[in-house]
C-alpha positions as CSV (number, residue, x, y, z in Angstrom):
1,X,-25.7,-13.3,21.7
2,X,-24.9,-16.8,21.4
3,X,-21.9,-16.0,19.0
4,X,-20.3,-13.5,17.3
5,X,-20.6,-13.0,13.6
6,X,-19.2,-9.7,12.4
7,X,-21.3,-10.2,8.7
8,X,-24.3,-9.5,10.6
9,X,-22.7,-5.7,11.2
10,X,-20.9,-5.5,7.6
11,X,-21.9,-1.7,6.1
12,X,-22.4,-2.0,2.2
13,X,-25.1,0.4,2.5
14,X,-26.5,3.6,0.7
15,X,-23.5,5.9,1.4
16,X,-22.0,3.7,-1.6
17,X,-23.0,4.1,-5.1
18,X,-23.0,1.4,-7.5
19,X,-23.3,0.8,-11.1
20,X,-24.7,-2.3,-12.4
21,X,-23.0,-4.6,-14.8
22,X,-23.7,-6.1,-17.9
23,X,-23.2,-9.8,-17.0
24,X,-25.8,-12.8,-17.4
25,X,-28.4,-12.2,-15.2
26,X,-28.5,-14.8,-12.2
27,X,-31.8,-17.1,-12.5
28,X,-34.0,-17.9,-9.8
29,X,-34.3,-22.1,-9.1
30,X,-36.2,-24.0,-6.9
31,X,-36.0,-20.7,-4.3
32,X,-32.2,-20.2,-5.0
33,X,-30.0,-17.8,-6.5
34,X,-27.6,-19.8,-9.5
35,X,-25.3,-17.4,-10.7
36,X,-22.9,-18.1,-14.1
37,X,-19.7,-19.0,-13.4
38,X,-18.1,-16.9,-16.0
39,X,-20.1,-14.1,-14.6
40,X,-18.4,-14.8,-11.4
41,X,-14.7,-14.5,-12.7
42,X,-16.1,-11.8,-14.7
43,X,-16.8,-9.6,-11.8
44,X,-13.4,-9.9,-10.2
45,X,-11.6,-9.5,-13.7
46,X,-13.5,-5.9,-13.5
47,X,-13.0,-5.1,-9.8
48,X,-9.7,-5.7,-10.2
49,X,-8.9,-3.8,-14.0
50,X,-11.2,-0.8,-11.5
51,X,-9.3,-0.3,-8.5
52,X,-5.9,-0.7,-10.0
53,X,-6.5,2.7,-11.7
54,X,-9.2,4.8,-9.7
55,X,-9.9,5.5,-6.1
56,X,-12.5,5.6,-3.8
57,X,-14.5,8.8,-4.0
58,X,-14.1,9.0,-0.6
59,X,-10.6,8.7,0.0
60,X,-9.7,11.4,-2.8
61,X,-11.8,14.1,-1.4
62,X,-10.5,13.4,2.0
63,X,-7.0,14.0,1.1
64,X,-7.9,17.0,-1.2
65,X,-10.0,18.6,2.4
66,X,-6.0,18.4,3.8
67,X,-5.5,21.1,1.6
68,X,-7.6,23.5,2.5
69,X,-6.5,22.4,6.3
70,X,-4.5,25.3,7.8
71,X,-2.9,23.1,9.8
72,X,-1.4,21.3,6.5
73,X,2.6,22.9,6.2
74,X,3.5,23.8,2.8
75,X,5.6,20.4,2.4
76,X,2.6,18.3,2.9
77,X,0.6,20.2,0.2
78,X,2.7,19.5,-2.0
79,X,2.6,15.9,-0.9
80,X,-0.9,15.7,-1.0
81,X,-1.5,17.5,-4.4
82,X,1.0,15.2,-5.9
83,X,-1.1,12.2,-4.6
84,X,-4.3,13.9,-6.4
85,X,-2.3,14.6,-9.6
86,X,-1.0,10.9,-9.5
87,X,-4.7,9.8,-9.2
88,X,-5.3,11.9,-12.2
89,X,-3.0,9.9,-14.3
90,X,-3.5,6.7,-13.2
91,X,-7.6,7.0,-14.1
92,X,-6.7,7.7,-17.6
93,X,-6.2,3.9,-17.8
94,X,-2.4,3.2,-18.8
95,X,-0.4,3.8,-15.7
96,X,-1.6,2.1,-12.4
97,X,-1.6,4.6,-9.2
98,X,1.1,2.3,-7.4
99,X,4.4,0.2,-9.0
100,X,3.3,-2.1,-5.9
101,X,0.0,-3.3,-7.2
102,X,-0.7,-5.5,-4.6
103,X,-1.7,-8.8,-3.1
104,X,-5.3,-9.8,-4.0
105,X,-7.9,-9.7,-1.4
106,X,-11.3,-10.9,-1.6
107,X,-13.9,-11.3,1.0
108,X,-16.9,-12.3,0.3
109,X,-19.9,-13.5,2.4
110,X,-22.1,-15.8,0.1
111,X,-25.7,-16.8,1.0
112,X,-26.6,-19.6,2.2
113,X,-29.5,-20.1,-0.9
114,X,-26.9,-18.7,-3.1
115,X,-25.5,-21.7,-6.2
116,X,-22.8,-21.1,-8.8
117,X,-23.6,-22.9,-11.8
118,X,-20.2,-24.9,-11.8
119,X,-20.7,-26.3,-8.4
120,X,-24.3,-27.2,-9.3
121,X,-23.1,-29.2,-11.9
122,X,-20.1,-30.7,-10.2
123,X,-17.7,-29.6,-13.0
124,X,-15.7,-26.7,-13.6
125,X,-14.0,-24.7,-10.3
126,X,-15.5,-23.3,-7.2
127,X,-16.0,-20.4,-5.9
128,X,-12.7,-19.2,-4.6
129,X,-11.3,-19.8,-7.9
130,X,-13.1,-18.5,-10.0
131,X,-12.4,-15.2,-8.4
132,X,-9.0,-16.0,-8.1
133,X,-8.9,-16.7,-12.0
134,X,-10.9,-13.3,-12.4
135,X,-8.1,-11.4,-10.8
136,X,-5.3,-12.9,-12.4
137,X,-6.9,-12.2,-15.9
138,X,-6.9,-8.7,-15.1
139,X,-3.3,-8.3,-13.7
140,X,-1.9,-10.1,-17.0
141,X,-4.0,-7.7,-18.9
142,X,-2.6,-4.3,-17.5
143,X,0.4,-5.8,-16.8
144,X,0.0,-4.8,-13.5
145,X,3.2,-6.3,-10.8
146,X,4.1,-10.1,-9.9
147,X,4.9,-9.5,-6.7
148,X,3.8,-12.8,-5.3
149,X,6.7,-15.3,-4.3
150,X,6.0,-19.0,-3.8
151,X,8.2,-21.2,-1.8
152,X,10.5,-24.1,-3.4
153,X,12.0,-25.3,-0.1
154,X,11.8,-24.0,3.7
155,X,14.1,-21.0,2.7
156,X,14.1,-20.5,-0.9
157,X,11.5,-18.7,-3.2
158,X,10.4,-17.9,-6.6
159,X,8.4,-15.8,-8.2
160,X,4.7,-16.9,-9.1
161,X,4.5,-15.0,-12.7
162,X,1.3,-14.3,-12.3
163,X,0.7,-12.4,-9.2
164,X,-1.5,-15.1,-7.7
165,X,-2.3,-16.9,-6.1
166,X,-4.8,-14.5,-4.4
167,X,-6.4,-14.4,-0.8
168,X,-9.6,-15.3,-1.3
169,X,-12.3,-15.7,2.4
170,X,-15.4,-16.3,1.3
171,X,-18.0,-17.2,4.7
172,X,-21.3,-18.8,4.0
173,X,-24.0,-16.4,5.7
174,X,-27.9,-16.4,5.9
175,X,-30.0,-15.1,2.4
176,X,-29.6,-14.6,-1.0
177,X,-27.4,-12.5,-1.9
178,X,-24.2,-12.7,-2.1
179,X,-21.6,-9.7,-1.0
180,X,-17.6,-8.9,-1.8
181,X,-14.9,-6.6,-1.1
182,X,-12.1,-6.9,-4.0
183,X,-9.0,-5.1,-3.0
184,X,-5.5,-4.9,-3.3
185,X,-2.8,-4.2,-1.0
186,X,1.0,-3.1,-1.0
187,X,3.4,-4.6,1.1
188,X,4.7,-1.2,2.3
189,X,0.9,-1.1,4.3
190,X,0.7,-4.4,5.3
191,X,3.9,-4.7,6.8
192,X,2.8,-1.9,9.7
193,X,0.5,-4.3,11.1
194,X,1.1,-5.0,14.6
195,X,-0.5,-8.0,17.2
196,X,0.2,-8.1,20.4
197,X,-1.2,-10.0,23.4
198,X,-2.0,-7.5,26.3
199,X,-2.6,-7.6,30.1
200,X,-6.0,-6.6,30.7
201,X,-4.2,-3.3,32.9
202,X,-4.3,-2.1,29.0
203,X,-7.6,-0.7,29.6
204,X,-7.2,2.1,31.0
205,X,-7.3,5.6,29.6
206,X,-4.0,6.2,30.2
207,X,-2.3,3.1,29.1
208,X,-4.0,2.5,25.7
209,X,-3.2,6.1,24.8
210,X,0.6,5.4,25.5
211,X,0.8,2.0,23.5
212,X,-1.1,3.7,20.5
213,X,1.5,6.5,20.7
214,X,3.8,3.8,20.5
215,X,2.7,2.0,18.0
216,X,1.5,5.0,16.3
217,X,4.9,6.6,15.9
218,X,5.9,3.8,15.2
219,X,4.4,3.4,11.8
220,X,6.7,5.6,10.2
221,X,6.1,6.7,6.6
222,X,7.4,4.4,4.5
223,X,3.7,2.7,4.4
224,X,2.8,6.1,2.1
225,X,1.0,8.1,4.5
226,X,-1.6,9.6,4.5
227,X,-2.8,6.5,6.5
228,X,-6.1,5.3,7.0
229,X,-5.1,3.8,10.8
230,X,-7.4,1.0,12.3
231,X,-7.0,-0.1,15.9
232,X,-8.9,-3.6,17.2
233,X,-8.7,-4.3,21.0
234,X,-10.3,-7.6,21.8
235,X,-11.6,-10.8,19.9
236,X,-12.2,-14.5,20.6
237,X,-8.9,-15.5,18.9
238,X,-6.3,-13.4,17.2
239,X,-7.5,-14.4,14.0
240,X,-11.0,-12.7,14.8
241,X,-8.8,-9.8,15.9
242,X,-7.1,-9.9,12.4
243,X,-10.2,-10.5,10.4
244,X,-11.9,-7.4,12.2
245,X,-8.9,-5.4,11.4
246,X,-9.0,-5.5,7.8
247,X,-12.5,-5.5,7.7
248,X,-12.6,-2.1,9.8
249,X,-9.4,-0.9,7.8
250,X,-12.0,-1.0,4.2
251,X,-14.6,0.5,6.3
252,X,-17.1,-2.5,6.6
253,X,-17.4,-1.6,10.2
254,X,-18.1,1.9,9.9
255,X,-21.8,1.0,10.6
256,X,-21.3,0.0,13.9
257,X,-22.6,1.7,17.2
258,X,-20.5,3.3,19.8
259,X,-21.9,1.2,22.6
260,X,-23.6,-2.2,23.5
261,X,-25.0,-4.2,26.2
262,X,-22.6,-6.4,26.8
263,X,-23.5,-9.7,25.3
264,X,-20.7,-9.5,23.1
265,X,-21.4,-6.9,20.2
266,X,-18.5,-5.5,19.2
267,X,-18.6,-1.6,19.1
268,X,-16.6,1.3,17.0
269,X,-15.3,4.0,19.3
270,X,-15.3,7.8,17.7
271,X,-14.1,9.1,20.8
272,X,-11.0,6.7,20.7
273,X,-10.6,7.9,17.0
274,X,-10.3,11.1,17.7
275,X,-7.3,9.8,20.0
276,X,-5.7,8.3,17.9
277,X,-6.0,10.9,15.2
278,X,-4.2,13.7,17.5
279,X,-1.7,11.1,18.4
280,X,-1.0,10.9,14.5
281,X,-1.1,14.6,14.4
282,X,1.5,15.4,17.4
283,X,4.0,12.4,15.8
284,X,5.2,15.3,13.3
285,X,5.9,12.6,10.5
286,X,3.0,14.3,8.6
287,X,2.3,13.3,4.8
288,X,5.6,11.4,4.3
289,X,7.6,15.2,4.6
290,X,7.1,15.9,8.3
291,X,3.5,17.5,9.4
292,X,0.6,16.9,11.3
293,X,-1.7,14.7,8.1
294,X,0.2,11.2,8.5
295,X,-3.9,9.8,9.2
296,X,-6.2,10.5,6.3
297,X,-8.9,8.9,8.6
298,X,-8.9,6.6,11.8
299,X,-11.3,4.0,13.1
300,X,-11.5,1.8,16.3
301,X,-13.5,-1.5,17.2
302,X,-14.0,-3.0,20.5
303,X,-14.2,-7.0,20.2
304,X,-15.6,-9.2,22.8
305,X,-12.9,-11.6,24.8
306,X,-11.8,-14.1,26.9
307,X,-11.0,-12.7,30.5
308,X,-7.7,-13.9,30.8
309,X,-6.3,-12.5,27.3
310,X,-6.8,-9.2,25.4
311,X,-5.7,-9.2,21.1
312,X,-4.9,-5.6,20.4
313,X,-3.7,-4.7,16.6
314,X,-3.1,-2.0,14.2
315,X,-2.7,-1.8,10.8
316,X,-3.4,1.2,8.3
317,X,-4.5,1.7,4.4
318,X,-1.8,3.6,2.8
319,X,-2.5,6.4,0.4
320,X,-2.6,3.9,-2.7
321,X,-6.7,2.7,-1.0
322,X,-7.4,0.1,-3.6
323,X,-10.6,-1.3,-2.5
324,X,-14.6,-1.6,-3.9
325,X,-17.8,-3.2,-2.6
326,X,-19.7,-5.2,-5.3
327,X,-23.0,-7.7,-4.9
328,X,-25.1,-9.6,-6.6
329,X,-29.0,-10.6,-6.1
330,X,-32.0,-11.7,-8.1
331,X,-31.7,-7.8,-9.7
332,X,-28.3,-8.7,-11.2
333,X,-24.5,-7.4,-10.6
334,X,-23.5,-4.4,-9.0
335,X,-20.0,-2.9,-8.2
336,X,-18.9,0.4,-6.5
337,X,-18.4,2.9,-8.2
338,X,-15.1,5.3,-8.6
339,X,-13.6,8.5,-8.8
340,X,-13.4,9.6,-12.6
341,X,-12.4,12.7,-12.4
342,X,-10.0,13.4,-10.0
343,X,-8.4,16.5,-11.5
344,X,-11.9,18.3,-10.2
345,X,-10.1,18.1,-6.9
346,X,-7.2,20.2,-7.6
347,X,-6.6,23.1,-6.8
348,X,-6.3,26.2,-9.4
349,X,-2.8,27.2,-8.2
350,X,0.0,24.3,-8.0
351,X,1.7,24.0,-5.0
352,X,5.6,24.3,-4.9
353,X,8.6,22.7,-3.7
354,X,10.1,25.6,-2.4
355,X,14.2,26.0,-2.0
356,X,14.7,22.7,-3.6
357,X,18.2,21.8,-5.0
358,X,18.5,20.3,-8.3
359,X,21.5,17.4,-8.5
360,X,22.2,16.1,-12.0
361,X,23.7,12.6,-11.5
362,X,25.0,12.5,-15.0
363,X,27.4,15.1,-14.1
364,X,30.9,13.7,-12.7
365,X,30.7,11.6,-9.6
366,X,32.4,14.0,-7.8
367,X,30.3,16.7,-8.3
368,X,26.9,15.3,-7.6
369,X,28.2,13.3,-4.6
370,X,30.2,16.4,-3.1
371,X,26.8,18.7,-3.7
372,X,24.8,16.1,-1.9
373,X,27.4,15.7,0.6
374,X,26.8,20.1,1.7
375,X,23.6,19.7,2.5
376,X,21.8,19.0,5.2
377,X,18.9,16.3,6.1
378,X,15.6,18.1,5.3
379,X,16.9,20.1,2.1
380,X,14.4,19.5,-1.1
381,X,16.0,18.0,-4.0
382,X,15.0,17.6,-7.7
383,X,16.7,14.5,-9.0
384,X,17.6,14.2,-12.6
385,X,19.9,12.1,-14.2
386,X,21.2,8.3,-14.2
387,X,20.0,5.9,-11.0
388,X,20.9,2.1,-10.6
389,X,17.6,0.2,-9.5
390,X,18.1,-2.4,-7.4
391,X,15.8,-4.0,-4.6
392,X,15.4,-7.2,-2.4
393,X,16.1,-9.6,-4.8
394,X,18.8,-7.9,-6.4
395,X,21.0,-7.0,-3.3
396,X,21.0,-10.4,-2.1
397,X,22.7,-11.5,-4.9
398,X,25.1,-8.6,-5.2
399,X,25.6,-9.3,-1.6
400,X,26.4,-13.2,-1.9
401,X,28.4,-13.0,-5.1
402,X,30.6,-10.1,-3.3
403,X,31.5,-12.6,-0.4
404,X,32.1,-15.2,-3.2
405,X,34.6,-12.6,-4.3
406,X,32.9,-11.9,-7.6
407,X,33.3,-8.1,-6.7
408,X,30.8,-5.2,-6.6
409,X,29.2,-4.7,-9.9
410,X,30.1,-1.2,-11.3
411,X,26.9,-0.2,-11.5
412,X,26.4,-0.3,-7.8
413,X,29.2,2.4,-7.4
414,X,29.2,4.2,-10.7
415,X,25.5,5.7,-9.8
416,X,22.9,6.5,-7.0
417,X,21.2,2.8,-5.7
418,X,17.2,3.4,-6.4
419,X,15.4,1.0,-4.4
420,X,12.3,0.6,-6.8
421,X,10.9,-2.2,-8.7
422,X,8.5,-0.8,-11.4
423,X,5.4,-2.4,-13.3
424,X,5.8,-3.6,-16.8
425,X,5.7,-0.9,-19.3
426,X,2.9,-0.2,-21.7
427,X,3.4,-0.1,-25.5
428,X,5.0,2.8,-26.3
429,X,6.5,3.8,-22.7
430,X,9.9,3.8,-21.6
431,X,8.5,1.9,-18.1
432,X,5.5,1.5,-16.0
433,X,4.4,3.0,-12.9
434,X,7.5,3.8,-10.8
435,X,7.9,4.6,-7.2
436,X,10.1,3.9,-4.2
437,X,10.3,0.8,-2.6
438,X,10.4,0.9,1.6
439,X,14.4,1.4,2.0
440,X,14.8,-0.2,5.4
441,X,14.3,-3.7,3.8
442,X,17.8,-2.6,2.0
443,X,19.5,-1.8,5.5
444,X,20.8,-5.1,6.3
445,X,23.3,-4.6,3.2
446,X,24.5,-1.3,4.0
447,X,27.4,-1.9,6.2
448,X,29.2,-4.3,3.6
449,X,28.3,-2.2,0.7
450,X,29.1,1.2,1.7
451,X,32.8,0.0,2.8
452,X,33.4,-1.6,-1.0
453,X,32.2,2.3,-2.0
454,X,28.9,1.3,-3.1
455,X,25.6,3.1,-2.5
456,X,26.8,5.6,-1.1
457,X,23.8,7.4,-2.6
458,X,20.4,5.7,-2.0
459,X,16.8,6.7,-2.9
460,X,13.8,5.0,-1.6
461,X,10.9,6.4,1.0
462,X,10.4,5.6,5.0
463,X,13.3,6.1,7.2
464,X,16.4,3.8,7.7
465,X,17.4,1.7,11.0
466,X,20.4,2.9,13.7
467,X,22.6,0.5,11.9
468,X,22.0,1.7,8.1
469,X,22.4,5.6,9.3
470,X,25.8,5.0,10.7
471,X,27.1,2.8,7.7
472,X,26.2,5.8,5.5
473,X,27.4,8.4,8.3
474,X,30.7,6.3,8.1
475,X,31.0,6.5,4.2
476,X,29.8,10.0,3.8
477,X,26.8,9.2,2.1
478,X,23.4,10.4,2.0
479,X,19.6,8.8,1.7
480,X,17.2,10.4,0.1
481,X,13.3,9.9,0.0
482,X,10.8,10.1,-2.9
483,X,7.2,10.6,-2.5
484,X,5.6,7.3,-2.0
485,X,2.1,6.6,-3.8
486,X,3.1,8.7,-6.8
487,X,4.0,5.8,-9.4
488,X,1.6,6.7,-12.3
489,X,2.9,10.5,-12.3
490,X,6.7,9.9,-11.6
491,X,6.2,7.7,-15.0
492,X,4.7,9.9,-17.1
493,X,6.7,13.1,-16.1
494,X,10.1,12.4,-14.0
495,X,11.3,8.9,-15.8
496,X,13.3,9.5,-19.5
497,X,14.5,6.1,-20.4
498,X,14.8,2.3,-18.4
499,X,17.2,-0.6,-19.4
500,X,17.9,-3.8,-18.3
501,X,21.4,-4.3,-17.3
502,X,21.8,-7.6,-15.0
503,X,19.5,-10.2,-13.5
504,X,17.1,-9.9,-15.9
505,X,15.2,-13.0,-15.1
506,X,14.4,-11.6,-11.6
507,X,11.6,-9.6,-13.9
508,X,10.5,-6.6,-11.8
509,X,13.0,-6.7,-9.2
510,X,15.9,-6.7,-11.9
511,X,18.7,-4.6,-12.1
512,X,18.0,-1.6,-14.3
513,X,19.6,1.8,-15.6
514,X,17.2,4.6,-15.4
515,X,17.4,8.5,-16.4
516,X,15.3,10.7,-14.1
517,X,13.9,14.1,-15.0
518,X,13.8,16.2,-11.9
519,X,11.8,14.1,-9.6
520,X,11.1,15.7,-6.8
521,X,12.8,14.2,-3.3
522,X,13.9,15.2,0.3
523,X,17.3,14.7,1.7
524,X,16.5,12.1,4.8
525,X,20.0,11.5,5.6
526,X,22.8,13.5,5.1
527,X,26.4,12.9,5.6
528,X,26.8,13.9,9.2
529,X,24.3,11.0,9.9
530,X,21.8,13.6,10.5
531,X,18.0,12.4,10.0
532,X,15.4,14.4,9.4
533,X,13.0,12.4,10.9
534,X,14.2,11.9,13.9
């Protein structure tokens, strides 16, 4: 092979169903495909309005087979069914499944005898943008999250407004027809991505199975396991590494075989995914509430390299797996199709958080904080009551106008801290989809917070660092987790009322009071410094 090109291996095959769309038909010139530009933004304005709302069939059915799993514990049922129900919700249009609604990813792989009416005529925008423009149209039209940040000087940022701009690869490849993968991606999953460069001693048995322990346990949960977890040893250059990653990680590899001949195909192991998948099993973190179902689905691909260096990463999907295949040829458009109806996957019989402790935070202070304070790190919790949200943004400028001796805001002490940074409401609803944000982002602030007698309280998902445990140890406080990947349901049913109260120009990352209806939750952290997931 005299180089290698991972589109020649890319699976878009007959496992997938599509529907086709109702766009201008492309028109065959000269022997080349010219498709309308519009048509083009079109598609990605759909893709887009699709995935933020429904799932892969796929992906639900494989977390609703958990349930029937004896293996499952009682705790992750009720995990997993409240990822179903949240799918539920969210493909009734108004709610997205996740507050985080992602970055925008498109990869496409565009043939070679393949036009766009715009660049034919030399006017209008290309290729890339045109998709990008597609996908920003449909954010601002479900007022789905900015969460995109754009830099004003080496150190300082701002918020883009509009979510964008997006990632957009598209590789010129032989034919015509032109292929794409539209997805969109949290920053809770894509900050568990690892690279390393290894010694060549990594291949062996025994010492890959150690570092994917390690890197395995590693993940944690605030990514909102179920995981899909993808593992790439090899590759010219780390950014072939990389590429192969997330194409494995939206299952573009899957089509691969488990061996070659050694001219440099690359190769998917199943025998090192069922590894990894035990390895998942036997960390105990489980579907975010300890278990054995922290991987939904695993999948590992063997690169080619050079002999003197060996790229090995992992990354995973998280439980929100916003992705869809879509192509166009001389028959016309075609996009994959979703779940509609996940409630078929529930089961008839709810399952229950058993033993859980309801806390009322609009009783006195004292009260709520001395109950929490009793329990210990494991105890299930139903949460009602009034919550300060505050995130990233927010805490940094708590944090700098505290050591500018402008004080701690009242808020900060008065109520619970909720690391959580919600989607614009729809007309009509008190918020938009709402779920925790990854808490140890938050941990650097702990220390100096805590001894001013603020957050003392936290709620968030994922576990907190050695530091942030023994700042709360110190102050008596506790941290407590919320189900991650449950935005569209914890809207609808757990959140009463949301108001602005400071920073209101940071848009989705200000500072809000919100009333909670029994949200279900699981004391992480508990006043002795004891951690449940250790």
């Amino acid at each position: 092979m005299s180089h290698v090109d991972l589109s020649r291996f890319l699976d878009f095959g007959e496992a997938y169903e599509y529907r086709k769309l109702d766009l201008p038909a492309p028109l065959l010139r000269d022997g080349r495909l010219s498709l309308d530009a519009k048509a083009l933004a079109e598609l990605s304005r759909i893709a887009f309005s699709q995935i933020a709302f429904k799932y892969p069939k796929g992906h639900l059915e494989g977390l609703a087979a958990m349930l029937d799993d004896e293996k499952s514990s009682a705790r992750e049922r009720f995990v997993i069914e409240t990822l179903l129900r949240n799918a539920a919700v969210a493909a009734e249009g108004l709610f997205p499944s996740c507050q985080d609604t992602g970055t925008p990813l498109i990869y496409g792989w565009k043939g070679e005898l393949v036009d766009c009416a715009s660049e034919q005529s030399k006017v209008g925008r290309d290729t890339a943008s045109l998709l990008a423009q597609g996908a920003g149209k449909a954010y601002a039209e479900h007022r789905l999250r900015a969460s995109q940040l754009g830099p004003l000087t080496a150190l300082a940022e701002g918020n883009t407004k509009d979510n964008l701009p997006a990632l957009v690869d598209i590789r010129s490849v032989p034919g015509d027809c032109f292929r794409l993968l539209f997805a969109a991606k949290g920053g809770g999953s894509t900050s568990r991505t690892s690279l390393t460069l290894e010694s060549p001693a990594l291949l062996r048995p025994e010492a890959l199975k150690a570092q994917l322990e390690a890197r395995i346990k590693a993940l944690g949960v605030a990514g909102c396991p179920p995981y899909r977890i993808t593992a790439v040893l090899g590759g010219a250059s780390v950014s072939q590494t990389l590429y192969a990653l997330e194409l494995a990680g939206y299952g573009l590899l899957d089509g691969l075989m488990d061996e070659a001949t050694g001219d440099g195909t690359p190769v998917r192991s199943r025998e090192w995914e069922a590894i990894m998948a035990e390895v998942a099993a036997e960390t105990g973190l489980g579907a975010q509430w300890g278990g054995r179902q922290l991987a939904l689905d695993t999948r590992f691909i063997r690169l080619s390299r050079h002999a003197a260096t060996l790229p090995f990463a992992l990354g995973i999907s998280c439980s929100a797996h916003r992705k869809a295949r879509a192509y166009v040829n001389k028959q016309g458009w075609y996009l994959e199709n979703m779940e509609e109806d996940p409630a078929r996957l529930l089961p008839s019989a709810a399952s229950l958080l058993t033993g859980a402790v309801k806390i009322d935070f609009d009783e006195p202070k004292e009260l709520w904080l001395e109950n929490l304070r009793n329990l210990k790190a494991g105890t299930p919790l139903l949460l009602s009551g009034s919550v300060t949200l505050a995130r990233d943004a927010a805490h940094a400028r708590i944090a700098a106008g505290m050591r500018g001796g402008a004080g701690t805001p009242r808020y900060m002490i008065d109520h619970p801290v909720f690391y959580a940074g919600p989607t614009d409401p729809a007309p009509g609803r008190v918020t938009g989809s709402f779920g925790p944000t990854t808490a140890s982002r938050m941990d650097p602030y702990m220390e100096e917070l805590t001894k001013a007698g603020a957050s003392l309280v936290s709620i968030a998902k994922g576990g907190r660092s050695a530091a942030a445990i023994r700042a709360i140890a110190a102050a008596r406080g506790v941290y407590i987790a919320c189900i991650g990947g449950a935005a569209a349901l914890t809207a609808r049913d757990h959140v009463l009322s949301s108001l602005v109260v400071d920073h209101a120009d940071l848009g989705m990352e200000a500072i809000r009071l919100v009333r909670l209806r029994e949200l279900p939750a699981l004391l992480v952290i508990d006043s002795n410094g004891g951690n449940f997931y250790a």
